[in-house]
C-alpha positions as CSV (number, residue, x, y, z in Angstrom):
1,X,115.8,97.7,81.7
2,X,115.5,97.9,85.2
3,X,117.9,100.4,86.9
4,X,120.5,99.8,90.3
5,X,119.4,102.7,91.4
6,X,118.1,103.3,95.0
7,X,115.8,106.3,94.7
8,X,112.8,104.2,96.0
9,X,114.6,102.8,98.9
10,X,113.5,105.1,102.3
11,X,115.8,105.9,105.0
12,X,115.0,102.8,106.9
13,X,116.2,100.3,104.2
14,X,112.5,99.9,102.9
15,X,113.1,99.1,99.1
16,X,109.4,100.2,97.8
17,X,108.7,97.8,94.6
18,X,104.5,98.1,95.0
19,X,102.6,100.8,93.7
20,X,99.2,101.2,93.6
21,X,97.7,104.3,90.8
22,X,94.7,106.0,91.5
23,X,93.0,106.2,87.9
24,X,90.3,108.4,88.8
25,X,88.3,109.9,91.9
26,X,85.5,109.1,90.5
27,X,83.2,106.1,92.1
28,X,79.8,104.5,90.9
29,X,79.1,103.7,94.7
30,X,79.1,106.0,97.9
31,X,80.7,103.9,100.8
32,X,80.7,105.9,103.9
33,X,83.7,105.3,105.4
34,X,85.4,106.1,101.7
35,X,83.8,109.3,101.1
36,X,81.8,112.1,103.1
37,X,78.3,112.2,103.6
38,X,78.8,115.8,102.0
39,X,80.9,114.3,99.0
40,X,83.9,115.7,97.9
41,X,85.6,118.8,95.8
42,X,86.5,116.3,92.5
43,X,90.3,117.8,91.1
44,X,89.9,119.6,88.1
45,X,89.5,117.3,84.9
46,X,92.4,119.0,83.6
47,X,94.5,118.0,86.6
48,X,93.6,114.6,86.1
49,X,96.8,112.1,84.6
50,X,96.1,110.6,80.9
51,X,96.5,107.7,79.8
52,X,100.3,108.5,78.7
53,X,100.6,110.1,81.8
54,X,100.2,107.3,84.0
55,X,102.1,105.3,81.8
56,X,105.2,107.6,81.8
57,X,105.2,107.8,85.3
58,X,104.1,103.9,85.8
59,X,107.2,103.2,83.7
60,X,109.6,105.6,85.7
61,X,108.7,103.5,88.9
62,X,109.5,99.7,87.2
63,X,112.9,101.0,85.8
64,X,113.6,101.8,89.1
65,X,112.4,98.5,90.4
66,X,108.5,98.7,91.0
67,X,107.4,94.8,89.9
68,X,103.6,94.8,90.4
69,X,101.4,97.7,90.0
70,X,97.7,97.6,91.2
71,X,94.8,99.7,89.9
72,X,92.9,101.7,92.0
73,X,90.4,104.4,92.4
74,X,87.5,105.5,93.1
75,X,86.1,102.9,91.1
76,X,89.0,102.3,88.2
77,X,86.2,101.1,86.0
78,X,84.4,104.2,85.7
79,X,87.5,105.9,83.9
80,X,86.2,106.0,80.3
81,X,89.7,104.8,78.8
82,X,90.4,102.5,81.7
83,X,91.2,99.6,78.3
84,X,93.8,101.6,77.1
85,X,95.2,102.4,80.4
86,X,95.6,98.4,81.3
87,X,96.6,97.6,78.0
88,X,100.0,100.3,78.1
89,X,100.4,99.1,81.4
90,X,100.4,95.4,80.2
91,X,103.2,95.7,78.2
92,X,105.5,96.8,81.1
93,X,107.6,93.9,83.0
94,X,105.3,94.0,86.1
95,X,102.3,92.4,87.1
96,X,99.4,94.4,87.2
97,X,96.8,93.8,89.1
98,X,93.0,95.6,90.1
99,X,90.2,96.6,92.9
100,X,87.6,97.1,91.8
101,X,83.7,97.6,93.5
102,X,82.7,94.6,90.9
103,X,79.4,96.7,89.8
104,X,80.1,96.9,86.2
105,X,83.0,94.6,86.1
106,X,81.5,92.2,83.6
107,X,81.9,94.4,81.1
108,X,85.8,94.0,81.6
109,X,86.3,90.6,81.5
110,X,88.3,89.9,78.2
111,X,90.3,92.7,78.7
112,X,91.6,92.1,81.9
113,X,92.4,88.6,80.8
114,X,93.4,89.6,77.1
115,X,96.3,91.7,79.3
116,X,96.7,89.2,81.5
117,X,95.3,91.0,84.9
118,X,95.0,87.9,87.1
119,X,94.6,88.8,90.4
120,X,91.3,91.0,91.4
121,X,90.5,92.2,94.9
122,X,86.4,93.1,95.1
123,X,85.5,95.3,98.0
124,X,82.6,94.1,99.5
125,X,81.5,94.8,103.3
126,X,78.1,93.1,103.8
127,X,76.1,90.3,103.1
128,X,72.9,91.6,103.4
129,X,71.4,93.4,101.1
130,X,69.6,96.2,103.3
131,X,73.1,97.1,104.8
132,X,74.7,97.2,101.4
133,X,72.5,99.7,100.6
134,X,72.9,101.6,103.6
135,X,76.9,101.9,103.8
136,X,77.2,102.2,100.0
137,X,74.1,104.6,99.2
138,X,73.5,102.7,96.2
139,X,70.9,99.4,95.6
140,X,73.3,97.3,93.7
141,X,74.0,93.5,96.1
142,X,72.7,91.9,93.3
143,X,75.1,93.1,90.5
144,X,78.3,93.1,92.7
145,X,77.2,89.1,94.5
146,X,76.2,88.1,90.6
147,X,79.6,89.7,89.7
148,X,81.4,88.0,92.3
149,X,80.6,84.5,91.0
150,X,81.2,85.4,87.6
151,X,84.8,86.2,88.2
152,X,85.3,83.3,90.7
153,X,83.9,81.2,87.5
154,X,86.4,83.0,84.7
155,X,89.4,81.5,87.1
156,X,90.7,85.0,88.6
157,X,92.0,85.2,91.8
158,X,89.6,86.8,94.1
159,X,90.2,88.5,97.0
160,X,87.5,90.1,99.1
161,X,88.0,93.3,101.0
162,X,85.9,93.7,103.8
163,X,85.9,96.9,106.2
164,X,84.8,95.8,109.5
165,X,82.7,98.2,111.7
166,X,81.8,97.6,115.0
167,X,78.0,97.7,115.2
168,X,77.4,97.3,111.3
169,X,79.3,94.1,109.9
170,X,81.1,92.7,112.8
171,X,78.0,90.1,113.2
172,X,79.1,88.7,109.7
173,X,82.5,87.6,110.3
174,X,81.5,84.1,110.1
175,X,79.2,84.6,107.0
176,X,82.1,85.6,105.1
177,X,84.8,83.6,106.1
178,X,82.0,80.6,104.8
179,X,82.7,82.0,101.3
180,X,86.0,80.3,101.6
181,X,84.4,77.1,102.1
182,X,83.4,76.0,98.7
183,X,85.3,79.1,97.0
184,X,89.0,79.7,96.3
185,X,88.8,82.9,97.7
186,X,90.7,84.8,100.5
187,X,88.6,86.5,102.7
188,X,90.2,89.9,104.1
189,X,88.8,91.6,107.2
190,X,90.2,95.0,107.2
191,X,90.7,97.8,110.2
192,X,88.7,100.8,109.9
193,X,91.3,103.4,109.3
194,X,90.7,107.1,109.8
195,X,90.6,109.5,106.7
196,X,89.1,113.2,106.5
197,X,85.5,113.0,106.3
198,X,84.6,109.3,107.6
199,X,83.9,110.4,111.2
200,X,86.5,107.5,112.6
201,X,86.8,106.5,115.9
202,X,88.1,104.0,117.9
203,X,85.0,102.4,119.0
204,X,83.8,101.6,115.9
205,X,86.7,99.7,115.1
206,X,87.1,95.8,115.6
207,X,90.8,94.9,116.3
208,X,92.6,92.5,115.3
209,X,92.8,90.7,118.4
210,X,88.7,90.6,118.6
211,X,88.5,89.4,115.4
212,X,90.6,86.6,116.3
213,X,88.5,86.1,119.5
214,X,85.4,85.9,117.6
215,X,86.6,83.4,115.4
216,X,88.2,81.2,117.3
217,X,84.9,80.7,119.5
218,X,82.8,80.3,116.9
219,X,84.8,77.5,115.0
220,X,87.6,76.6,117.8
221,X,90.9,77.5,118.2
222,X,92.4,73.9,116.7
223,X,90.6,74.2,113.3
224,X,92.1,77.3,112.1
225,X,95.0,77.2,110.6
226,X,98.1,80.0,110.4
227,X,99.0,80.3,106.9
228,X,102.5,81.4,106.2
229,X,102.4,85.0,105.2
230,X,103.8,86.2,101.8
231,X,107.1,88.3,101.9
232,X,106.2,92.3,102.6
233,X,102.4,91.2,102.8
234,X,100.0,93.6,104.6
235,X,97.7,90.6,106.0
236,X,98.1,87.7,108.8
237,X,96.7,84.7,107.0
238,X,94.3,82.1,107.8
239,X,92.4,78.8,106.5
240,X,89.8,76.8,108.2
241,X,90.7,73.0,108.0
242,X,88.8,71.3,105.0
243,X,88.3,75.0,103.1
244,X,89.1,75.3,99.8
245,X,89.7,79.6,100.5
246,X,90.9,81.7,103.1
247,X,90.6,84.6,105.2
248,X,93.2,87.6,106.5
249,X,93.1,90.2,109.0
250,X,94.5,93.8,108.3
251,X,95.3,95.1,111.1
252,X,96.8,98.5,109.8
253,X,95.8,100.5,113.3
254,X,96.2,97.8,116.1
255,X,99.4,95.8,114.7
256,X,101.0,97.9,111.5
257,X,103.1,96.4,109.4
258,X,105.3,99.2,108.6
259,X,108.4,97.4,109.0
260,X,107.9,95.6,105.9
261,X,106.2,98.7,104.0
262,X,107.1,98.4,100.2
263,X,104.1,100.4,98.7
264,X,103.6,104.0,97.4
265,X,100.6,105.5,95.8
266,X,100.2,107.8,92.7
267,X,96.9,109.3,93.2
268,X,94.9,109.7,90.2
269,X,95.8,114.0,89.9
270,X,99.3,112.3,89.9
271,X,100.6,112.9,93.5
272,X,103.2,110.4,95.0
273,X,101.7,109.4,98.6
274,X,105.1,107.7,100.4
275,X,102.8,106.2,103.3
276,X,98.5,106.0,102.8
277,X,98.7,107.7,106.3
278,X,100.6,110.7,105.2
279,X,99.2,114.1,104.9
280,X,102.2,115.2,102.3
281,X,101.8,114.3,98.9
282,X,104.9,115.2,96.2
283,X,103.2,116.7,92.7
284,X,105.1,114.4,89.7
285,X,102.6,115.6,87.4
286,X,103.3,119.2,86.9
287,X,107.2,118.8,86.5
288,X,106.2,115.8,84.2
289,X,104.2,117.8,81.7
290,X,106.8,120.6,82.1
291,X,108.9,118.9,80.7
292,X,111.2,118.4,83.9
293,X,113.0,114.7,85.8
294,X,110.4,113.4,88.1
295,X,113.2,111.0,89.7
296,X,114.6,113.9,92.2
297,X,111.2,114.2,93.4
298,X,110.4,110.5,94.0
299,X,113.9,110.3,95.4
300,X,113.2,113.2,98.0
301,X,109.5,111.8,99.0
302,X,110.7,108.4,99.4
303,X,113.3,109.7,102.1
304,X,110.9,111.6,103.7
305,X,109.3,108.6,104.5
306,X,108.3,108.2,108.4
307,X,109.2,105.2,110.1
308,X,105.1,104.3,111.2
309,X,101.9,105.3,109.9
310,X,102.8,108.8,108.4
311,X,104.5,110.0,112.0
312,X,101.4,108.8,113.7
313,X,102.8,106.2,115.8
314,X,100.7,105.8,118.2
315,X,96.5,104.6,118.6
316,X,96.7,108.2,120.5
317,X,97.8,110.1,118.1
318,X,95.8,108.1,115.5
319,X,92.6,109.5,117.4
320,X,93.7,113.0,117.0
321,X,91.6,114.5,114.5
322,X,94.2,117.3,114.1
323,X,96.3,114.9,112.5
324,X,94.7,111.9,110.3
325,X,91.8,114.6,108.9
326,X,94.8,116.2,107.0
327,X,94.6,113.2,105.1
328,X,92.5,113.3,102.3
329,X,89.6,111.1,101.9
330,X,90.1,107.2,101.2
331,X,88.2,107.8,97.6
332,X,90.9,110.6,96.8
333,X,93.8,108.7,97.6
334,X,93.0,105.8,96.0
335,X,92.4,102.4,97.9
């Protein structure tokens, strides 16, 4: 039984009723604005939540009011007992949700509809199959593209994450946003954001507002359509007259949509992130396994909560690397 209880409302109002878990840091793929060229120090195993783990927590989060929960990693789909963490999830009163690279998703498929996991987002930044290669240091188009089709053919709802980077994908807007023509897909162009070890800066990135340029010369300004955007959604939706998908900018770093934040993050060594910009993270695992409440320390994160981007409220301060390479790297937080 859900709980009146406002422990996961910030200081602004923001009641938080999204969270996304980390399962594992772990990734079958390399993608390089998601982890450093050098890699990364892994947490120790034993740090690592189990499956009851992230089920205790999970379930301390919907009593107080969480009603979806999204999967996350790494690649979630790597964890070895990733079945029985969805199944525990799946009897919570949430929806639950995944993303997922879609290598070895096949393998996944009556599970995820068994526990009723309806609603998968597939990360995917190029067409081609050369640059695949390149950005995710791993040969494996085929599998994810075959893997695409096969969920878009089971009747899940796809949506496709795509990182735009000036100078590397931003000549494939259109080629995407075409997948929406004969698919019921939604097309998501996303912001490059800056995390430790990715190397961000501004040039690289393509704004919302050139995105929008791009695509409005390239299939005029009347045929696409405004969509009206979900309550607390992260994306400015779009259709192109006559398509049976859509496509959605991001725009995290150009136009944030703090104002309407209602997501947290558990990373997978079991760390409550208030904002995905933030350099603090709370530790519920230790006082968890100690025994200890868990609720004081969501309560106290949750009001620690900075108004914009983790106190970076600014594109200037953004481009400080003093600031966002305190953050850890996207693969460690969880995306």
């Amino acid at each position: 039984m859900r709980k009146n209880n406002p422990i996961l409302t910030d200081s602004f109002g923001r009641e938080h009723t999204y969270l996304r878990i980390s399962l594992t840091e772990l990734c079958n793929l390399r993608c390089t604005y998601c982890m450093p060229a050098e890699g990364i120090q892994l947490s120790p195993k034993s740090t690592i939540m189990n499956y009851e783990e992230v089920y205790t927590i999970a379930k301390t989060f919907v009593d107080h009011g969480v009603t979806k929960i999204r999967l996350t990693g790494g690649e979630p789909l790597v964890r070895r007992d990733v079945e029985q963490v969805i199944e525990k999830l799946a009897s919570l009163d949430v929806e639950l949700s995944i993303t997922t690279n879609a290598v070895i998703v096949n393998r996944y498929i009556d599970c995820l509809k068994s526990n009723g996991v309806k609603k998968i987002n597939v990360s995917l930044d190029t067409l081609v199959p050369e640059k695949f290669t390149s950005i995710t240091r791993r040969n494996q188009f085929k599998t994810v593209y075959k893997n695409l089709e096969l969920l878009i053919d089971e009747g899940f709802h796809v949506k496709i994450n795509v990182v735009l980077i000036k100078g590397f994908n931003d000549d494939e807007i259109s080629d995407f946003i075409e997948l929406s023509k004969e698919w019921p897909v939604s097309v998501r162009f996303i912001e490059f954001m800056p995390f430790d070890g990715n190397r961000w800066n501004r040039t690289q990135m393509v704004s919302y507002d050139e995105l929008m340029k791009t695509v409005n010369s390239f299939y005029g300004k009347s045929n696409v359509i405004r969509l009206e955007d979900a309550p607390n959604d992260t994306s400015k939706n779009y259709k192109l007259e006559g398509y049976k998908g859509s496509f959605a900018v991001i725009s995290s770093v150009t136009n944030p949509f703090c104002d309407s934040c209602n997501r947290i993050r558990l990373t997978a060594n079991g760390r409550l992130k208030n904002c995905l910009f933030s350099s603090s993270e709370s530790d519920l695992l230790t006082p968890l396994r100690n025994g200890e409440s868990i609720e004081p320390i969501i309560a106290k994160a949750m009001a620690s909560k900075f108004k914009i981007r983790g106190g970076m409220d600014t594109l200037e301060k953004l481009e400080r690397p003093d600031l966002h390479s305190q953050n850890r790297s996207m693969i460690k937080i969880g995306g």
